[in-house]
C-alpha positions as CSV (number, residue, x, y, z in Angstrom):
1,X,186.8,182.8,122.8
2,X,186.0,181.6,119.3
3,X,189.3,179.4,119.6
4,X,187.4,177.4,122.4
5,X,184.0,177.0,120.5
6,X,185.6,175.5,117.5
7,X,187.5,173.1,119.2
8,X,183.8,172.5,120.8
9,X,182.6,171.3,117.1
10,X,181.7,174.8,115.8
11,X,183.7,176.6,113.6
12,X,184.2,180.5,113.5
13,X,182.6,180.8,110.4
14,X,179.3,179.3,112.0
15,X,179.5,181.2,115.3
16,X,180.1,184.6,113.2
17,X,176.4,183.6,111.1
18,X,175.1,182.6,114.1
19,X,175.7,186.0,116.1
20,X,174.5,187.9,112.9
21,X,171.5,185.5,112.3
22,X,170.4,186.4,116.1
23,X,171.2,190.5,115.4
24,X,169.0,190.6,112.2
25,X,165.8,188.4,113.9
26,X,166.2,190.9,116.9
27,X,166.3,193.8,114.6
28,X,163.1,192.2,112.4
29,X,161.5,191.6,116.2
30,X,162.0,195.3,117.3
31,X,161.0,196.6,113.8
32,X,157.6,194.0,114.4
33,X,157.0,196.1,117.3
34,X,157.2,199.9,115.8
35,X,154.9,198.4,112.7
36,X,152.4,197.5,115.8
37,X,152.9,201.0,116.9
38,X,152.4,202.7,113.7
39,X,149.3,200.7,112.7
40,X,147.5,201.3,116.5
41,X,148.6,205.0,115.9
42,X,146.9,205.2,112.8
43,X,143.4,204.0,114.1
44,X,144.2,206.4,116.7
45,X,144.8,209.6,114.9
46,X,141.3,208.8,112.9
47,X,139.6,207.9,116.0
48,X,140.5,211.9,117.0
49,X,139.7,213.1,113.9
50,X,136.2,211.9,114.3
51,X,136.1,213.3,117.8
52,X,137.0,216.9,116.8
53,X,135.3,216.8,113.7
54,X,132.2,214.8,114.5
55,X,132.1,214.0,110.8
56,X,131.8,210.5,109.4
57,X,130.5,211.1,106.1
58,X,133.2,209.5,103.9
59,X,133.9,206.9,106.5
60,X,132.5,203.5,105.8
61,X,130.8,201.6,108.2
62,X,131.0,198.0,106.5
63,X,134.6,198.5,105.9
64,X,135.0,199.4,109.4
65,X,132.5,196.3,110.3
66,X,134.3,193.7,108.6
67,X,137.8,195.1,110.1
68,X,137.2,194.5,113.5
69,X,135.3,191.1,112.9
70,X,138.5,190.0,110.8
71,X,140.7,191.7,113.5
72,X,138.6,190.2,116.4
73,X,139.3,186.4,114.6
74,X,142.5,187.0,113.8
75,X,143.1,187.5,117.8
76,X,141.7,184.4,118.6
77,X,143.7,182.5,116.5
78,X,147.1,184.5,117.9
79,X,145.7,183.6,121.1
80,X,145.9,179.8,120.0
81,X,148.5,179.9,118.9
82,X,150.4,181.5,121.6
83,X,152.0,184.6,119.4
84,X,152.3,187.0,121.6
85,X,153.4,190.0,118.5
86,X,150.4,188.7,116.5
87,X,147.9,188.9,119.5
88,X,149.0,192.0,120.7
89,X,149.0,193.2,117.2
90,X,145.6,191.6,116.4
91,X,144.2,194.1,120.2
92,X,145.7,196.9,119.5
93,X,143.8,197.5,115.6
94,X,140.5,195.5,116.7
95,X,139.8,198.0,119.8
96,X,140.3,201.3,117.9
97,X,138.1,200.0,114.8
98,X,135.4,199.0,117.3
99,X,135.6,202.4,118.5
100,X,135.6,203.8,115.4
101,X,132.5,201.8,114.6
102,X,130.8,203.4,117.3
103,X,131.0,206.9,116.6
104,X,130.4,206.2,113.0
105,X,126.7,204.7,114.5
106,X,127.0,207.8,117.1
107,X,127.7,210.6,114.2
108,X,125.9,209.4,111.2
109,X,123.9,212.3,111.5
110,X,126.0,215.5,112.0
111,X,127.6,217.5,109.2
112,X,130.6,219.4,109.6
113,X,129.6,223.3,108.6
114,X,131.8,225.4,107.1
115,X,130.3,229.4,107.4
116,X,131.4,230.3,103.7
117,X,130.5,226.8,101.8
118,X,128.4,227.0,99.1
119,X,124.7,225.4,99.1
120,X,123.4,223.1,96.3
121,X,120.3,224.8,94.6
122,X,118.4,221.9,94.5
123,X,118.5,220.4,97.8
124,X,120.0,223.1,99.9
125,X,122.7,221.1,101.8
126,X,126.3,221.9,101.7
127,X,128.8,221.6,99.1
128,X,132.2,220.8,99.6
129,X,134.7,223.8,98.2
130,X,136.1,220.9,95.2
131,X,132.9,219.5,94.5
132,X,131.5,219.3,90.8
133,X,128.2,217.1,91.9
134,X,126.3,217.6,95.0
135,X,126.8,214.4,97.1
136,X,123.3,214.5,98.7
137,X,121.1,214.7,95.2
138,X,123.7,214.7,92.2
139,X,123.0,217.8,91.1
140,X,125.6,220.0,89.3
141,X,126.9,222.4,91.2
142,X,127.4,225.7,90.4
């Protein structure tokens, strides 16, 4: 078979980096894919976190903002463009940010309670176990 592609014009030397040039883009392509997967997961696993929890405390809501605006653009433009990895990409981060936006707005207001934490003398809310400061009023804590 290579015998009849290099009397064809190509030589065995440029079929053989041909073939491995097509192997290692289909490798980069499928690893493209699990890096989609793993960054969707990731949005996913905090999305449940929040769910459980109901605790959004140390969860920024202008971080999160900004994310799925520059996620939601960034879709557009793979849409333009016609790149199907980028676009799908670009969908499946801005949809769990936006969700995670909303139950940041939704749970903005509950604190997770722990039975045995300690409470900050001076303004009575709870302390996290590692906590030097209160996070509520500053205060030292005991």
């Amino acid at each position: 078979m290579l015998d009849s592609f290099a009397a064809g014009g190509l030589d065995k030397n440029s079929l053989i980096s041909y073939l491995v040039k097509g192997r290692s883009l289909m490798f980069l392509y499928s690893l493209s894919w699990i890096a989609i997967f793993i960054l969707s997961i990731s949005y996913w696993f905090q999305i449940w976190k929040i769910h459980v929890h109901k605790e959004v405390r140390d969860i920024s809501l202008t971080y999160n903002l900004l994310l799925a605006i520059g996620f939601g653009i960034l879709g557009f433009t793979a849409y333009d463009e016609r790149s199907l990895i980028f676009f799908v990409k670009q969908i499946s981060t801005t949809i769990p940010v936006i969700i995670i936006v909303f139950q940041v707005i939704y749970h903005r207001d509950e604190h997770w309670k722990d039975t045995i934490g300690k409470k900050c003398e001076g303004c009575s809310k709870q302390l996290e176990r590692r906590w030097k400061f209160c996070a509520h009023c500053g205060r030292e804590a005991e």
